[in-house]
N, C-alpha and C positions, 0 to 999 in steps of 0.2 A: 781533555780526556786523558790519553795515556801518561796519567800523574800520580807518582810512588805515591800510594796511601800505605801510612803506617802507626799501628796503633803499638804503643810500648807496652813489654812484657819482659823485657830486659834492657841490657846495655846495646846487643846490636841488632841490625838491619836486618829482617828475613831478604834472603835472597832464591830466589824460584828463578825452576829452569825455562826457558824461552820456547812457547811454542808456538805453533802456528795461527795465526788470529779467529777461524773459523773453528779451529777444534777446542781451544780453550774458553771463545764466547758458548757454544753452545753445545758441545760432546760435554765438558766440564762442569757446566749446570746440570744437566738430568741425574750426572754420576752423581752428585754430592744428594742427591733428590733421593735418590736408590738407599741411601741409607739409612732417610729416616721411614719406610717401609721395611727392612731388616732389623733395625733396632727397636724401634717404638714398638710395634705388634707384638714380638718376642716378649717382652715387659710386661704385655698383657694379659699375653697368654702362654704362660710358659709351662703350663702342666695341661696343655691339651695337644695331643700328639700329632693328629693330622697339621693344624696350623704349626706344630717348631717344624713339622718336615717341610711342610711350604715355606717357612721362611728361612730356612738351613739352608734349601733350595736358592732359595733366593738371592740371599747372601751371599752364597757361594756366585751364584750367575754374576753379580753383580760388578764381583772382584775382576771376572772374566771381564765383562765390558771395560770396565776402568784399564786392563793392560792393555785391551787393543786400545784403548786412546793415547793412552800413553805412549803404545808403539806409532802411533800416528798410523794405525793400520783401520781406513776405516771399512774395505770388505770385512773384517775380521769383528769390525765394530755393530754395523749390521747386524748378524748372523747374528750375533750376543742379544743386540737390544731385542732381536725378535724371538730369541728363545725367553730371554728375563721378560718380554710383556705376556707369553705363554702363563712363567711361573707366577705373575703379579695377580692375573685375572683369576687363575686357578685357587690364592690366597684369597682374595675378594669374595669366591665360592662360598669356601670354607668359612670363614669369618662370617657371611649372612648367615647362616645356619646357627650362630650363635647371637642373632639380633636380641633374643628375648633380654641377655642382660645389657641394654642399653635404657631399660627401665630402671634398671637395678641404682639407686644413688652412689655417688661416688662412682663408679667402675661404667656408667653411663658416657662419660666424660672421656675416659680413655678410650671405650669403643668405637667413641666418634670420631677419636682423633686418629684413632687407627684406618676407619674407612677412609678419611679426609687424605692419609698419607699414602693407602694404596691407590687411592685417585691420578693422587700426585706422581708415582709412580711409571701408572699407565700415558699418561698424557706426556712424561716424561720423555717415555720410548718413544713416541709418536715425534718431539721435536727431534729424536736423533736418527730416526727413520727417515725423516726428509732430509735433514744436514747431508745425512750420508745418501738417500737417493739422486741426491743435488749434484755432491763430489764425484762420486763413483765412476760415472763417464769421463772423468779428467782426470784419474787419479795419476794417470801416467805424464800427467801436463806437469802437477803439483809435487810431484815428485815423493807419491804416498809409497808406504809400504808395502810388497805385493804386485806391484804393477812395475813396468818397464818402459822407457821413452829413449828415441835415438834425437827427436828435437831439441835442437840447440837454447841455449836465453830465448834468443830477441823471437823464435818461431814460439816458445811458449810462452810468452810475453803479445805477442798475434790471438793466441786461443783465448787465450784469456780474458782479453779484450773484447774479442767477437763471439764469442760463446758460452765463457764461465760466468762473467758476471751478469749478463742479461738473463741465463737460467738463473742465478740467486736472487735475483732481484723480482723473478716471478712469485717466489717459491717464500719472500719474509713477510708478504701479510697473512698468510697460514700461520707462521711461528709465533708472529705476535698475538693470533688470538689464542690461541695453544698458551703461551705463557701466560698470558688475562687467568686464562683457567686455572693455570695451576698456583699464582698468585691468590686467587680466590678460596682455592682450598686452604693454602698454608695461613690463609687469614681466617682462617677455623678451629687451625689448633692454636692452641692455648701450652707455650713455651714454659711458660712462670710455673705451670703445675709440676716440673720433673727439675730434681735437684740437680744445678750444676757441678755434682759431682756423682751423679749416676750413670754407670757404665754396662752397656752390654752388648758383651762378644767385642770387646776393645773400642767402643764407639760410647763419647759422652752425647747424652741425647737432648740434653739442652743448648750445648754447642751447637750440634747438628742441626737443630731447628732454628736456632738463629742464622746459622751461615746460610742455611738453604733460600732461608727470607733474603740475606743477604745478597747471594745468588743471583735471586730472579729477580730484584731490583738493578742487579747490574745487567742482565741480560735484557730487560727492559730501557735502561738506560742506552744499550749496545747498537737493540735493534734500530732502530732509527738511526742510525751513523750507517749499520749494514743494509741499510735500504738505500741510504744516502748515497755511499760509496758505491753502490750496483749498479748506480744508475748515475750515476756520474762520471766515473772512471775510465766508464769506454769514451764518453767527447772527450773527456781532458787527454787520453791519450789517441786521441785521432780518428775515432769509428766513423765512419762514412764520409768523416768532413777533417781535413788537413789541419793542425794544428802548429803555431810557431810561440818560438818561448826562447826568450834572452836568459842566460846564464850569466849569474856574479860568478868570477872566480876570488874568491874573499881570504886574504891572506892573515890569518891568525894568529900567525907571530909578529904582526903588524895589527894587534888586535882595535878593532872598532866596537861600535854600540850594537853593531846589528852582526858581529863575529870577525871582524878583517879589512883591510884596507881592501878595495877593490882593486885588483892588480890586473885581471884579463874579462874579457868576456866573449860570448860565443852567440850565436844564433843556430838553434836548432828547430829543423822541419819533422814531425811525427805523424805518422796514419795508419789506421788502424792497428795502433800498438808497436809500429817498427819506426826505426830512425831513417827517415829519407838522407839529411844530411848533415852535416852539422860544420859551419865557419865560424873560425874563433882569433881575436887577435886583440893585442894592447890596449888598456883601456886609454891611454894619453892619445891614441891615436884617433880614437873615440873622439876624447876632449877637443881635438884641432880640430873637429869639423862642428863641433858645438859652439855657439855664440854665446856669452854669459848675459843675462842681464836682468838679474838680482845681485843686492850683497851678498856674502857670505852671514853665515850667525853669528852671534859673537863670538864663541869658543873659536871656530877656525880661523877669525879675525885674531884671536888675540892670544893663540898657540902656535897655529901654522903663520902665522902672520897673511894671510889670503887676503885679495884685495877684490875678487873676483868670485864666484860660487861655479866651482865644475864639476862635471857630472858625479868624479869618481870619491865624492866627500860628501855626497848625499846621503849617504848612511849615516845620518849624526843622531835620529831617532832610534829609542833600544827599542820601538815595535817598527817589526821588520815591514810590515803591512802599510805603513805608514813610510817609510824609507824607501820602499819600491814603490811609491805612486809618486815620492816625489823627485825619482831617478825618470822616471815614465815621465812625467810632465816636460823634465828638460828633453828626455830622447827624442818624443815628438814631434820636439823644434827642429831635429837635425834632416835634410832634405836627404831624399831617396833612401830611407832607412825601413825595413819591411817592416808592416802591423805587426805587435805583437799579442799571442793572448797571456800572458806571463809573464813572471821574473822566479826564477830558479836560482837560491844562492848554494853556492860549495865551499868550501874549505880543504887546506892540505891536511888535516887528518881524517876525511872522508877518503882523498884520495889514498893514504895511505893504509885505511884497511880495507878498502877493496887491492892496493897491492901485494894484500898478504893473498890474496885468493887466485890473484890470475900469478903469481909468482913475477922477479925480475920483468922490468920495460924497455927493451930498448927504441931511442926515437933514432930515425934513421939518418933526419934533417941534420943531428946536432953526433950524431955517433956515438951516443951515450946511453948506458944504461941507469934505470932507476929502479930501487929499490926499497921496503919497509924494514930493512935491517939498518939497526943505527951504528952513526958513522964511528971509527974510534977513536976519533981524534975531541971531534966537536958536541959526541952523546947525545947527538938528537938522529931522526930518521934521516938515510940514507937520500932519499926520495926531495924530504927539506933542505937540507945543507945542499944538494946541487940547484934546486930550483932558487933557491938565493946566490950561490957561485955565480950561476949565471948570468941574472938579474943585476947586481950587483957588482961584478968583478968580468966574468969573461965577454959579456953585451954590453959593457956600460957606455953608455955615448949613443946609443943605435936604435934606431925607431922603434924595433920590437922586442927590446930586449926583457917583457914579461910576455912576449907571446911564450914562450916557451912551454908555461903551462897548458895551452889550448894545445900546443903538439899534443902534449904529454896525454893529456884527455884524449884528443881524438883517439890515441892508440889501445889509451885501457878499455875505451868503450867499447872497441872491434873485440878485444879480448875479452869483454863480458857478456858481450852479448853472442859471441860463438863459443861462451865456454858450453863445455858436457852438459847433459841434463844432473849429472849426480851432484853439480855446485849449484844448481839455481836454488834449493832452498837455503843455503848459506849465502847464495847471496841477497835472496830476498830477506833473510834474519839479519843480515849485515845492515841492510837499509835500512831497516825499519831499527833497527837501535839506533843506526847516524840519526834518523830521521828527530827521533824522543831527545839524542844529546844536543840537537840543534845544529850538527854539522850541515844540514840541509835544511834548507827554507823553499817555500813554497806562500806564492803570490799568485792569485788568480783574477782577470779580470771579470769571469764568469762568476755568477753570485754564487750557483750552487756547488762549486766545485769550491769556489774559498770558505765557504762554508765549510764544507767536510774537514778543510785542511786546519781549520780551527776548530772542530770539533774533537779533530784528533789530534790535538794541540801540536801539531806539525808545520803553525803559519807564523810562528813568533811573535803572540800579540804579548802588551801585556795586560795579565788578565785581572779582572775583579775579583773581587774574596770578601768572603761573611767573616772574619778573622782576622788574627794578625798576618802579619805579610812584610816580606825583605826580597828586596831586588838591587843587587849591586851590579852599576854596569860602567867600566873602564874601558878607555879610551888612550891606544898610546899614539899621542903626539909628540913626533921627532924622537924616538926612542930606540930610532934603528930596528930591530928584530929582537929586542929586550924580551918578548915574549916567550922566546925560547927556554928563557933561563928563570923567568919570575914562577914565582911559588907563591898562589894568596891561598892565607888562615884567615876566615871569618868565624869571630867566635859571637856568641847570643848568650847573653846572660840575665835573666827576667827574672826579676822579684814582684810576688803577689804579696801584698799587703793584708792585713787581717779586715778592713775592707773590703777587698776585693780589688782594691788599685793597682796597677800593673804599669811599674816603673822595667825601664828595660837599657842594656848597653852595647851596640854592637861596636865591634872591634876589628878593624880591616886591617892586617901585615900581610903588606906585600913583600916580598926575600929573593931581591935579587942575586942569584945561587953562583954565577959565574963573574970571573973577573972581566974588563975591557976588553974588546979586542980590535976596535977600531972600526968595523964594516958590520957584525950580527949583534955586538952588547956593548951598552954604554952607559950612559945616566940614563934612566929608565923615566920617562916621563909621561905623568898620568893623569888625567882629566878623569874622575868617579863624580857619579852620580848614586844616592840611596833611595831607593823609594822603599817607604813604611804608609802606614794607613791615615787613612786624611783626617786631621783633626788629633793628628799627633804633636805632644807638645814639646819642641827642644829646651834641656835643660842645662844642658854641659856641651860643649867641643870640641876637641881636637884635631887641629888640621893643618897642616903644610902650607899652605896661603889659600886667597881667595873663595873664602867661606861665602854661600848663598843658599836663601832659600827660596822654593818657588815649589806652584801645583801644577801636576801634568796627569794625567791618566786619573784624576779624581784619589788622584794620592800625594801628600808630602815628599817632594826633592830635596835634599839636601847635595851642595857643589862644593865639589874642592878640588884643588891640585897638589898636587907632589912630585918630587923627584927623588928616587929609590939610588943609591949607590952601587956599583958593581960591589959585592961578596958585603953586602950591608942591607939594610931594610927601614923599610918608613910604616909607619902604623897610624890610621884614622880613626879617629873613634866619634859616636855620636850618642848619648844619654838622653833617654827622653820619655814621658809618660804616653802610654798609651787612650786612645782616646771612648773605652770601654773598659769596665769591670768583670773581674770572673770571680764567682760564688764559688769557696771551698767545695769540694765535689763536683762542680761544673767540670765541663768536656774544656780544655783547651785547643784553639785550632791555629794550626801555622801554615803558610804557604810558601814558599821559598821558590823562586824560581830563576833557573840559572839562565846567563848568559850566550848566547849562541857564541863559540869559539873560545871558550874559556877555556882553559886546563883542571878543569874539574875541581877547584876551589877546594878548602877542606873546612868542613863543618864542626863546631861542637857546642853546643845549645846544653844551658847550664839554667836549673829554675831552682831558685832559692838555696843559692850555690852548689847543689849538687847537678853532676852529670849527667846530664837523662840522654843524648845522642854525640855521636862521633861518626861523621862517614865525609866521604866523598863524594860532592854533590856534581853526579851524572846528567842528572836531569831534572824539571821540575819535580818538586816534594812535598808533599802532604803531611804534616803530623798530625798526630792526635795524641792527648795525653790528659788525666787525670788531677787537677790541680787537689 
């Protein structure tokens, strides 16, 4: 689910503002609906007075509703949708009165499509009349526009749970047949008939009819995740029945397959939406009371040199779903250890932008503050450079000397969950972008609750694709905290053939940016894996040693190592045909998806040497493109 789709229309990335997931699935459908009722009609009838006043009318109203969404005001939203279903119906009026020319050839066709889109219109409002009859009672939970709340987080994180989402979850098999209807009209009109370059009143109307389609297909797609979620979301966080859930603490300048070397973890208790309590300490401390008794894999065997398989190297799998079942299988062995219903992974750049929001940390244990301002010495966060100080240099020798991050959590968590009401929607925006860049992973033992969390690509599998497909995933073995400082360029370079063959070359530079320093950067050393689509064929290689290939996920691996230099760089490359043809004018499709704890990779995909993208891959990505 929440995967960048993007169709090229230039050199760069549209980038949209963030809003809230209920007003943008369903306030932001009916509005883009609204305009093909102000546009389309007006084109039909634009020399009959009563119908332009109705749709002036309309128009105008329409504008009105799209600001209150926009302001996230949905009382204000309301009031709109139910004055514009007034004006819509009132059009509908007027417009029968003019049935006779639906006999008329040619001009028959537009009539139709004109009832078809005030239909669409009306049925419109009706989804945004429940949305918003749903919200309204909570608006002051939610932190909408217009309404006031003196409840802290973790008390509107309670409502939520026990109130908000069992009312939505009443209220989305009305919406889904509400959409069925209005899908059914727009599969009435007829797009092809209105030039994509016909414009009225700044609205093209064959766009308009496409996106709308577009639209309701996503809202279709949504509903069933928003049903999912309603009804899910209260067990996973605690509704009537107590919930417990082990936390990775995944350190990502010690980057792994699944985002981080596991450095701490935690046990937390939840109910009905509030944290009962939360114990967290060193994962090595973990390991002493673990018995081993399997090998390790090869890789650990033959990087880490392991003789042994312990708990905190079980992340060797890049699907994280699969890495947490088999952290779970060894935890189970360890005596007097509580049931769990989860695994929860984090990272320090989760923590560290929730520390831009509660401001400075201080832990009391260690009389230290932490910080998301970077340091001036070492140019990384504030927050980092000491949770390695101390790891590393002022605990070194001492049984807990990575507990330090569970302090650090316990404390930020008291701090988010008692911040104001006027920061829960940044923090709830904060999470759900950790959530898309993979700072956080989520493992469910519950079927329907893992579910959700892979539907809204939140569980880090890796996924299948009707296309081509790149997944790099690095592994620093004894590389100290190199992560700090490494910089990877992955560049894509696809040639289609006048066939339709599709030869391709990706290009991995890793740039290790900083010199030695003996304790955080050194020779950088890295276990990659690539996976491209199965039935790909290698035709060239370039690798640092230990070249393999092998199938996993119903897709082509390719294995290698390298060792990156401090203020130097090592580069992989791998050439190789694609195992499907694309027909001149055929749609190209590509899925890219990133690594949980990566530093945001930098992308630029080049087809038949020219440039077609350059970004920063944040999150899993969709393209599409035109060959």
């Amino acid at each position: 689910m929440p995967i960048t789709h993007v169709e090229i229309e230039g050199e760069k990335l549209a980038k949209r503002r963030r809003k809230l997931p209920w007003l943008k699935i369903f306030l932001g459908v009916f509005v883009t609906l609204f305009l093909i009722t102000s546009a389309a009609t007006v084109y039909f009838y634009p020399k009959i007075k009563v119908l332009a006043a109705d749709l002036d009318k309309v128009s105008s109203q329409t504008q009105v509703v799209k600001k209150a969404v926009e302001e996230q005001n949905v009382t204000g939203a309301k009031e709109s949708v139910l004055d514009l279903r007034d004006d819509l119906e009132k059009t509908q009026k007027d417009l029968s009165k003019l049935k006779i020319v639906s006999w008329v050839p040619i001009i028959s066709g537009y009539y139709k499509d004109a009832e078809h889109a005030l239909r669409v219109g009306v049925y419109a409002t009706e989804v945004g009349e429940i949305v918003a009859d749903t919200i309204i009672p909570f608006g002051d939970i939610l932190g909408l526009k217009g309404v006031k709340s003196n409840l802290k987080a973790e008390e509107k994180v309670e409502v939520l749970v026990t109130k908000v989402f069992p009312t939505l979850s009443k209220r989305t098999e009305e919406l889904e047949a509400i959409v069925e209807k209005i899908e059914t009209e727009l599969d009435q009109i007829n797009a092809s008939r209105y030039s994509e370059n016909l414009t009225i009143k700044g609205v093209k109307i064959h766009k308009v009819l496409v996106d709308a389609q577009e639209a309701v297909d996503k809202g279709q797609e949504y509903l069933p995740i928003a049903k999912n979620a309603s009804e899910t979301l209260p067990s996973v966080l605690g509704y009537k029945k107590e919930r417990t859930y082990l936390l990775w603490f995944q350190n990502d300048k010690e980057l792994r397959p699944t985002g981080g070397f596991i450095t701490s973890y935690a046990i937390a208790r939840v109910k009905n939406g509030k944290l009962l309590d939360i114990e967290s300490d060193d994962i090595y401390n973990l390991d002493k009371r673990f018995v081993p008794f399997e090998p390790p894999p090869e890789p650990l065997r033959k990087y880490l040199l392991l003789k042994i398989y312990p708990l905190r190297d079980t992340n060797i799998s890049p699907d994280y779903k699969i890495s947490a079942q088999k952290f779970e299988s060894f935890y189970e062995r360890i005596p007097d250890m509580p049931k769990i219903d989860g695994i929860i992974a984090i990272d320090t750049e989760l923590v560290r932008k929730f520390l831009e929001i509660t401001g400075p940390i201080t832990v009391e244990k260690y009389n230290e503050t932490f910080s998301a301002e970077d340091h001036p010495v070492y140019k990384i966060p504030d927050v980092v450079y000491k949770l390695e100080l101390y790891a590393e240099r002022l605990l070194r020798g001492k049984h807990d000397r990575k507990g330090i991050i569970g302090d650090l959590m316990d404390e930020m968590l008291e701090k988010l969950l008692s911040a104001p009401s006027e920061k829960f929607p940044l923090i709830f925006e904060t999470f759900i972008a950790s959530a898309e860049s993979k700072n956080i992973l989520f493992y469910f033992k519950e079927k329907e609750a893992q579910r959700l969390a892979e539907d809204l690509n939140y569980a880090g599998r890796i996924k299948s694709f009707d296309g081509d497909y790149l997944h790099v995933n690095n592994a620093n073995f004894a590389g100290l905290k190199g992560n700090l400082y490494i910089k990877a360029l992955v560049v894509q370079d696809i040639v289609v053939a006048e066939d339709g063959t599709v030869n391709k070359k990706v290009t991995v530079t890793l740039r290790n940016t900083e010199k030695a320093d003996g304790w955080l950067n050194s020779v950088y050393q890295n276990w990659m894996r690539i996976y491209v689509p199965k039935g790909s064929k290698l035709l060239k290689k370039e690798v640092f040693i230990d070249f393999a290939q092998k199938k996993e996920f119903d897709k082509i691996v390719w294995e290698s190592f390298s060792r990156t230099m401090p203020l130097n760089f090592s580069e992989t490359s791998f050439s190789y045909r694609l195992p499907f043809k694309v027909e001149k004018g055929q749609m190209y499709k590509l899925l890219i998806q990133k690594q949980g704890g990566s530093t945001d990779p930098h992308m630029i995909i080049r087809v038949n040497g020219n440039k077609l993208f350059e970004f920063d891959l944040k999150k899993d990505t969709e393209l599409e493109f035109n060959i």
